[in-house]
N, C-alpha and C positions, 0 to 999 in steps of 0.2 A: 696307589700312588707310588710306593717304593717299592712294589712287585713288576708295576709298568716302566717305571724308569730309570732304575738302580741300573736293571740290569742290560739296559742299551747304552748307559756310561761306560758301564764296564768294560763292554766288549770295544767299543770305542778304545778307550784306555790302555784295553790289553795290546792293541796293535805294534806299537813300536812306541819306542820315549819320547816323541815329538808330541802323539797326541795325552802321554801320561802327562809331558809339562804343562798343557792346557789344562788339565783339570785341577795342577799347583797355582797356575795366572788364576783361576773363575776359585779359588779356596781365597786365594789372596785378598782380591775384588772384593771379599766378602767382609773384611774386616773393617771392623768401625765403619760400615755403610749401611745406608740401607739398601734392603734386596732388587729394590726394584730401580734402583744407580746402577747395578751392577754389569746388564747391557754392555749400556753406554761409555762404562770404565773398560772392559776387556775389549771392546771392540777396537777401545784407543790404543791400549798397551801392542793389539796384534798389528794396527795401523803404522805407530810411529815407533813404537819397539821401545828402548829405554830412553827416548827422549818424550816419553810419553809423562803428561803432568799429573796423573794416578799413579805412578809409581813415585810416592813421596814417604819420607820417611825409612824404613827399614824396607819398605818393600820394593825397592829396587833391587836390594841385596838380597830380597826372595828369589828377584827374577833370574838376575845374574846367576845367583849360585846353582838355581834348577837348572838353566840351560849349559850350566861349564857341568853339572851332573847328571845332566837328563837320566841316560843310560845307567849309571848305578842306581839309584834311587828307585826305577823302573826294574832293577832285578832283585831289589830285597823287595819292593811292595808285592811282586808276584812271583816272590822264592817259597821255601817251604820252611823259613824263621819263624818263630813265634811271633802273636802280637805284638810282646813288650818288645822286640828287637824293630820289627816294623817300627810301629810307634815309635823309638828313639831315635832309628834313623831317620827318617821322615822331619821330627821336632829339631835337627841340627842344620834345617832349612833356617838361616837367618828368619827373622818373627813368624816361625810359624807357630811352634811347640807345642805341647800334648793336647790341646784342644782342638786345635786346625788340623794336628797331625792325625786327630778321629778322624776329621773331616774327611780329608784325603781318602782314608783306607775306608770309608762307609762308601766313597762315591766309586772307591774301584774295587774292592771284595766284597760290599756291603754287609761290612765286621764293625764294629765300635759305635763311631756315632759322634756327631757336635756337640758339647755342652757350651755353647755356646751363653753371652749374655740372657736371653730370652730363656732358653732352659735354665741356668744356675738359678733365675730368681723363680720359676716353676716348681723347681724340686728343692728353695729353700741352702744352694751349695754355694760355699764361697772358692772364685777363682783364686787364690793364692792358695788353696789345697792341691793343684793343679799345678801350680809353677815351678820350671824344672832351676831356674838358675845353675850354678857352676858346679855341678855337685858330683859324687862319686860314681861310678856305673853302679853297683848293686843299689844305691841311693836313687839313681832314675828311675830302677828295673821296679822297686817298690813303687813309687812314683804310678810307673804305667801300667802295671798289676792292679794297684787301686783306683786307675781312672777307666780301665775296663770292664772292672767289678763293679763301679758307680755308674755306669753307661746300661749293662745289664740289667741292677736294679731298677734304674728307670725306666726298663720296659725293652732294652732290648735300641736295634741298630735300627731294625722296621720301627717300632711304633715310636719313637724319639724322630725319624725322619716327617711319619703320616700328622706325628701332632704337631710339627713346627711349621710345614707347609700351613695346615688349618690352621692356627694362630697367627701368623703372617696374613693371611688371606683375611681372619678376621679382623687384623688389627691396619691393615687398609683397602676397605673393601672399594674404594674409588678406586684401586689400583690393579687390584686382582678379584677374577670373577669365583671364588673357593680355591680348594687348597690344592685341587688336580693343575690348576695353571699356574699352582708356583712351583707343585713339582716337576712339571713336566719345563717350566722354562731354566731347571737345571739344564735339564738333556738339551735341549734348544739352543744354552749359551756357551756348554762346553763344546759341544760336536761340530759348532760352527753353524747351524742350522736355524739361527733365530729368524722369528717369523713374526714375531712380535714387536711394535717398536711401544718407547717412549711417550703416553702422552695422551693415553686412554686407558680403559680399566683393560688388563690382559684376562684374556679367558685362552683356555685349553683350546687345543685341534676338538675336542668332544662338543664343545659350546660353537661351534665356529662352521 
C-alpha cells in the first residue's frame, strides 16, 4: 500500500507548490472527519475556493496561509533541513502542528507518519505530548525530536501508514473494500484523479 502509493504522491508533490498545496487542502480535509467525507470536502474547497463551507474553523487560515506560502513551505519540505526543521516549519501552518505536520512530510518524503486520533489510542499516547503551543525553538525542536522518535517506535512511516489504511478499511467495511482502496484513494484525491465517488463501498483499481 505505502510502496504503491506513497511514492506517486510524492512525485506528484514534487512538481511545483501548486500541487504541494493539495496535498496541505486533502491533510486538512482530514481533520476531525471521517476519511471517507474527505472526497467530497476537497473537491468543494478546489470548487468554490474559500467560500467553501469545509473550510470552517481554523481551516480557512490553513488554506489561506498555504496558498500566500505555497512556494516556501514547498522549498524546506524538499530542502536538505532536518526533520525537526521540516516538521516546525510545516506545524506554523495555522491548525495544522506536529501531528498533521507528519502527515504532510509522510505523504511527500514518506519520512514520519500520522499519529493521528486512531493511532494515539493504538499505541496507548496522549495528544497533548504532541502540542507545540507558544513555546521556545529549542522547546519545539525537542518537541519534534520526540514525535519522530515515537513515530519510528511505532513501527516506522510504512507500517503506521499500511496499519491505518487496514483499520480504516476494517473499521468500515460498507465503505471501503480492504486497506489497498483507502490507500490508494489517498493518491486518487490528492492528484486530482478520483475515480471513486460517494455512496458505495470504494474498492481499489485492483478490485475493479
Amino acid at each position: 500500500m505505502f510502496k504503491k502509493h506513497q511514492p506517486n504522491i510524492e512525485e506528484f508533490a514534487r512538481k511545483d507548490p501548486d500541487n504541494f498545496a493539495q496535498v496541505v487542502l486533502f491533510v486538512s480535509a482530514t481533520i476531525q472527519q471521517m476519511f471517507h467525507t474527505v472526497p467530497a470536502i476537497v473537491e468543494d474547497v478546489r470548487e468554490r475556493g474559500l467560500d467553501s463551507k469545509h473550510l470552517w474553523g481554523s481551516k480557512k487560515d490553513t488554506w489561506i496561509y498555504t496558498l500566500e506560502n505555497k512556494e516556501m513551505l514547498f522549498e524546506a519540505v524538499f530542502s536538505d533541513m532536518d526533520l525537526e526543521d521540516k516538521l516546525l516549519s510545516l506545524a506554523e501552518i495555522p491548525g495544522i502542528g506536529l501531528v498533521k505536520a507528519g502527515f504532510v512530510l509522510q505523504l511527500c518524503t514518506g519520512e514520519v507518519g500520522c499519529l493521528d486520533v486512531h493511532n494515539l489510542r493504538r499505541f496507548g499516547l496522549s495528544a497533548q505530548t504532541f502540542k507545540l503551543g507558544k513555546v521556545k525553538y529549542l522547546t519545539a525542536r525537542k518537541k519534534a525530536t520526540l514525535y519522530i522518535k515515537t513515530c519510528i517506535e511505532c513501527g516506522g512511516s510504512e507500517k503506521l501508514w499500511d496499519d491505518w489504511c487496514d483499520l480504516i478499511a476494517d473499521k468500515y467495511p460498507m465503505r471501503f473494500r480492504g486497506g489497498n482502496a483507502v490507500s490508494e484513494l489517498h493518491e486518487e484525491i490528492i492528484t486530482g484523479k478520483l475515480t471513486y465517488r460517494l455512496g458505495g463501498i470504494i474498492s481499489s483499481s485492483e478490485d475493479s
